[in-house]
C-alpha positions as CSV (number, residue, x, y, z in Angstrom):
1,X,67.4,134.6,131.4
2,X,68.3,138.1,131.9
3,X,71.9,139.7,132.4
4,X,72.7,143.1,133.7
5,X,76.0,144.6,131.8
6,X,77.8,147.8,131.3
7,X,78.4,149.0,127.8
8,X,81.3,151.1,126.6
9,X,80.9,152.5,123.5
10,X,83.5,154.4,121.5
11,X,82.4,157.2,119.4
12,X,82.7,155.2,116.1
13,X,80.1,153.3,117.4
14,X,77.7,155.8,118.9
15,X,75.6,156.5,115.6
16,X,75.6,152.5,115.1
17,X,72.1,150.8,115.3
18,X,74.0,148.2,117.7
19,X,70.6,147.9,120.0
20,X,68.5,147.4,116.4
21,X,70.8,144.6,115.9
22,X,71.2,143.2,119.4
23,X,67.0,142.8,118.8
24,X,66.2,142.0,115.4
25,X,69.1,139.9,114.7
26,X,69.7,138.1,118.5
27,X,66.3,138.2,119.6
28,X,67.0,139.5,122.8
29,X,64.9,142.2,124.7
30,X,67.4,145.2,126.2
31,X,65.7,147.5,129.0
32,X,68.3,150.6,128.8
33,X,69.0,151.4,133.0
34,X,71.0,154.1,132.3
35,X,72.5,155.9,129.1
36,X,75.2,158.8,128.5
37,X,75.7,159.4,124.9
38,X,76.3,161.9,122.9
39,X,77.0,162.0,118.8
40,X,80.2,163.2,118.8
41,X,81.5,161.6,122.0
42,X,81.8,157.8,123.7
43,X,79.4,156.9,126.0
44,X,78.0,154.4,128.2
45,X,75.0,152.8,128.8
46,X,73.8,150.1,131.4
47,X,71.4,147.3,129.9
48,X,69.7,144.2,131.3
49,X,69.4,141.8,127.9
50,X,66.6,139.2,128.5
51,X,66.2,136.0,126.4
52,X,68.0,132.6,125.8
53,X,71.1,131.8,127.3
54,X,72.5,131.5,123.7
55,X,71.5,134.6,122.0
56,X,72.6,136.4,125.0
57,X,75.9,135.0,124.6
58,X,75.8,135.9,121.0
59,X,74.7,139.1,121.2
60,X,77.3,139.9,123.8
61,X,80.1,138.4,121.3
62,X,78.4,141.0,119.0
63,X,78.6,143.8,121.1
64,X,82.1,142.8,122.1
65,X,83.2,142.6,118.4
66,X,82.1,145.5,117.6
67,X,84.9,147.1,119.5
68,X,81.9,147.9,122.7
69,X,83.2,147.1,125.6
70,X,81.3,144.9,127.9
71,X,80.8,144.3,131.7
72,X,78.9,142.2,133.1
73,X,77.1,142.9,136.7
């Protein structure tokens, strides 16, 4: 399964390893579209996340959690 989102992520988050995490911990496979970011600065980034239906759903409630604000396409 594969799911195209939109990522908002506020500049707290921006040095955070969230994509390490989305793969080593949820399994999932990100291909990064599109990114904007900057160190000192919120960004975005469009992702497609492939894997299970579950880990997608968990890594999203990650994501989401972690104050990132999600869209899905």
């Amino acid at each position: 399964m594969t799911k195209r989102l939109r990522l908002e992520v506020p500049v707290e988050r921006v040095k955070e390893p969230f994509m390490y995490r989305i793969v080593t911990e949820y399994h999932l496979q990100p291909n990064i579209l599109e990114a904007n970011l900057s160190p000192n600065r919120s960004g975005s980034m469009v992702i497609e996340l492939s894997g299970k239906p579950q880990d997608i759903e968990s890594g999203i409630l990650f994501l989401r959690e972690a104050d990132i604000e999600v869209e899905e396409m």
